[in-house]
N, C-alpha and C positions, 0 to 999 in steps of 0.2 A: 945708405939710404938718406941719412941726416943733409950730409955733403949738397945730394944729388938735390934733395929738397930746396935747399937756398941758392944754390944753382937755376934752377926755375924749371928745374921737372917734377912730373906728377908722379907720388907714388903710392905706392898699397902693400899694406901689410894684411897678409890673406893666412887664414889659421884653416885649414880642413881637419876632419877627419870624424871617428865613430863618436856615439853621445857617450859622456861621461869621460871624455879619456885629459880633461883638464885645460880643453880649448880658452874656454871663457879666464879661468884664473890666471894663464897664460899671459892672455891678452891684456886683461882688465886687472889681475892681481888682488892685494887688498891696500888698506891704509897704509899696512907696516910692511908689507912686501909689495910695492908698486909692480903692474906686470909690464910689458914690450909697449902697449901704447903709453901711457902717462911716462913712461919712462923715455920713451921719442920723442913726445912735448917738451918734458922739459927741457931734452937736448937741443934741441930746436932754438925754441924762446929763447934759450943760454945764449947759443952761438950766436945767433940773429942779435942778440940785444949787443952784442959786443962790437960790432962793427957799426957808427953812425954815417960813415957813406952811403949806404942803402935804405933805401924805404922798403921792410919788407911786406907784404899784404897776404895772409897763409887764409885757408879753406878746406873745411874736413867735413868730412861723410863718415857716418858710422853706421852699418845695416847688420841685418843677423837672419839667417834661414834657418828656419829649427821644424824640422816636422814637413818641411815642404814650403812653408808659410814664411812670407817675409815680413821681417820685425827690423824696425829703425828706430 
């Protein structure tokens, strides 16, 4: 996914399933255990920042359905 991102495709990291089963910690983690997104940021930033031939320009969306209800 990391690859495919600085490549210059779009991508989504999508968590389903029942309440409570650990989606958000998952995703979000904590300070001391980063979860799947901050942990793709920074692989990201890393890699990008390592190559000075490209200009990279990234863009992220974060939204949340909970109850029916959409939370951004």
């Amino acid at each position: 996914m990391i690859r495919s991102a600085l490549d210059g495709n779009n991508v989504c990291i999508l968590a389903y399933g029942q309440t409570g089963t650990g989606k958000t910690f998952t995703m979000e983690g904590t300070s001391k255990q980063p979860g799947i997104v901050p942990q793709a940021l920074e692989k990201l930033f890393s890699l990008a920042s390592r190559d000075n031939s490209i200009l990279y320009s990234f863009s992220m969306s974060m939204l949340e359905v909970y109850m029916g209800s959409l939370r951004g």
